[in-house]
N, C-alpha and C positions, 0 to 999 in steps of 0.2 A: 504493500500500500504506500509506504516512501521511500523516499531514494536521497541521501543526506549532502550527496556530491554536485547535485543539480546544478546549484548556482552560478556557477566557474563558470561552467559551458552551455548556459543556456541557447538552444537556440533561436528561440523565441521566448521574448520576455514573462515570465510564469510559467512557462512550461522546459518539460523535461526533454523533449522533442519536437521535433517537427510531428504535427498531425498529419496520422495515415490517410490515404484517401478515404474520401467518404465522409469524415470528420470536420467540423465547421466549427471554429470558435464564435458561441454566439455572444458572450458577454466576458467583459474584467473590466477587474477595478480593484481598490483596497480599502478599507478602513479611513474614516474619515477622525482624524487625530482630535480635534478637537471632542465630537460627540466620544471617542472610547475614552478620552483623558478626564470627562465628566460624568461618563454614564457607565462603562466598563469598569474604569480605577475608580468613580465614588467620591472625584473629584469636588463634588459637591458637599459632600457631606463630611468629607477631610475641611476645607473652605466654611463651612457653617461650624463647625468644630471648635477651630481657632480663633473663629469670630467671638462666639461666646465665651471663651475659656480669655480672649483677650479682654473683651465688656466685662467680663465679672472681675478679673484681676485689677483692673483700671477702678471700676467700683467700688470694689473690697478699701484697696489705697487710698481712692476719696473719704470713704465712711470714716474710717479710724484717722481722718484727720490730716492725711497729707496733701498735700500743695501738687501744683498743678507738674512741677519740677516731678516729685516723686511718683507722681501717677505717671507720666512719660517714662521716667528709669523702671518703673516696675513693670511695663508692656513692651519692653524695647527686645526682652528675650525672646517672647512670648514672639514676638513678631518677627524675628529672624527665622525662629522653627518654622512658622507658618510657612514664611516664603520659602524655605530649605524646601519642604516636604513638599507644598505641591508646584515648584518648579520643579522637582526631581519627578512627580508626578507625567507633568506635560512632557517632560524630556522622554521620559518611558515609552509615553502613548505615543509620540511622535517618531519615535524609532520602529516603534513596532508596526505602525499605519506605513511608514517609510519603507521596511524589506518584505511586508505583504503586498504578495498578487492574489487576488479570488480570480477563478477563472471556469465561466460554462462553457460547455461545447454542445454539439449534439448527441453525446455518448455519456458524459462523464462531466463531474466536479473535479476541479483540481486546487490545490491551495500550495501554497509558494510561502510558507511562513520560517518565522526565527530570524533574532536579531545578529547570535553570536554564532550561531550554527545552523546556518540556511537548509531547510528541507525541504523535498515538495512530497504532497500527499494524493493520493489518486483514488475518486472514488467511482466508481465506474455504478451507473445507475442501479445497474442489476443489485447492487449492496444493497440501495436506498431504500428504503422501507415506508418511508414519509420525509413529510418536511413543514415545520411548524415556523412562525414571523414573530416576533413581538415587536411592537410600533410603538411608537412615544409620539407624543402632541407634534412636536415638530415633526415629525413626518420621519424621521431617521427610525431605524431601528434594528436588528440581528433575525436572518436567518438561519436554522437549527435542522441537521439533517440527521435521521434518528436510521442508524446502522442495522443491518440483519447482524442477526445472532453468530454469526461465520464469522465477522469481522470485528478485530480485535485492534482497540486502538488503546490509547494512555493518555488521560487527562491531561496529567503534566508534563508530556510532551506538547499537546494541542494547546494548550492556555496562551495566551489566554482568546485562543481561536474554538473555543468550546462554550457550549449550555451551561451556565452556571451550576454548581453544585447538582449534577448529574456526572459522578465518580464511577460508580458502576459501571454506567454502560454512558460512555462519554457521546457526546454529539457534539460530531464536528461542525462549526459556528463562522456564516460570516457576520463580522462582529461590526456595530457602529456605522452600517452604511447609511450615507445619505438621501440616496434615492432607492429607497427602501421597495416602494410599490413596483417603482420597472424593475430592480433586478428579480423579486419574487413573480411577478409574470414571467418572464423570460423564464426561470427557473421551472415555473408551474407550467408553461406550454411543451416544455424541452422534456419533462416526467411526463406528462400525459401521452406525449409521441411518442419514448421509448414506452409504456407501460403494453403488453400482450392486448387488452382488451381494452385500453383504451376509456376505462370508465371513470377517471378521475374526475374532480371539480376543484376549483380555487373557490379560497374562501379569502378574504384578505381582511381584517377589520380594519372596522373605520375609524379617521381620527377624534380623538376624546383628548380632555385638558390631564390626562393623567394617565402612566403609565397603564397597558392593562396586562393580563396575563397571557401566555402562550396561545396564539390563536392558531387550528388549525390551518393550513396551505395545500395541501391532496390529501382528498380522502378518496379510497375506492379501494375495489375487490384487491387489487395490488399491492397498490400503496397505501399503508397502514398510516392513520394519524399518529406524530409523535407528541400531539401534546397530550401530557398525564399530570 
């Protein structure tokens, strides 16, 4: 399912080879660094963290009395961490959106991931069992490809190109995309053409002001929904 050497020699960019005839890349792209560095890393909630832990420490120093001097030297750590953590944060996310390729063809998934040790992963549809979306307000969101039982993959290899906290049976993930809807069409039209019978359906949910949960993306006699 990967091949670790890829990168060197690729010869088309995301991919391990040249496609065989018959094979048609229909879609790539990567991770869009800012939405994984706020919504994959937690960016947000790292950022609301330090804000309060700064507001209270600042307050705490006003309460008992000190001056405007002392409040400033008492948040000046407090706000070095902040910025340490999540520009080490962004820097992450923007590495990792940086040496990932997502890539559809007509046969197969392929992912081109890892920062320090370039892999590519190949999932050829016959593996694919389903494939579930989760969407955010803005319209970005991860799609989730849920593996047959034959195919053995490793969380923490995949990470953070995986289903959150599904360790077990890991689902490989494209993570943080921006245009969320065409790539799951593409994806959705490209499964229902490979599936035998052809009886798939998209489901795609609609946008809502608030995260929602794992929405199915094919379902049919084939292709098994992977949301659970």
């Amino acid at each position: 399912m990967s091949d670790h050497d890829d990168f060197a020699v690729e010869p088309v960019r995301g991919l391990p080879a040249r496609l065989p005839e018959g094979e048609t890349l229909l879609w790539q792209g990567a991770p869009d660094w800012k939405v994984l560095a706020w919504r994959g890393f937690h960016l947000r909630f790292v950022s609301a963290y330090f804000a309060v832990l700064i507001g209270w420490t600042a307050f705490s120093t006003w309460w008992v009395g000190g001056g405007w001097p002392m409040v400033f030297r008492s948040v000046v750590p407090i706000t070095v961490a902040a910025l340490l953590a999540i520009g080490l944060l962004a820097l992450v996310a923007w590495l990792v959106a940086r040496s990932s390729v997502y890539s559809i063809t007509s046969k197969r998934v392929v992912m081109r991931i890892g920062v320090a040790l370039p892999m590519t992963f190949n999932l050829p549809f016959a593996c694919i069992e389903g494939a579930s979306v989760r969407r955010w307000a803005d319209g970005s969101g991860d799609i989730s490809l849920a593996m047959g039982k034959n195919t053995r993959l490793n969380a923490l290899v995949l990470w953070p190109h995986a289903r959150p906290w599904h360790l077990n049976n890991p689902e490989p993930s494209f993570r943080a995309l921006a245009d969320l809807d065409a790539v799951a069409a593409v994806l959705a039209h490209a499964l229902q053409a490979a599936s035998p019978e052809g009886e798939t359906s998209l489901n795609l949910p609609a946008a809502r002001p608030a995260p929602q949960p794992e929405t199915p993306l094919i379902e049919g006699s084939s292709l098994a929904s992977a949301a659970r």
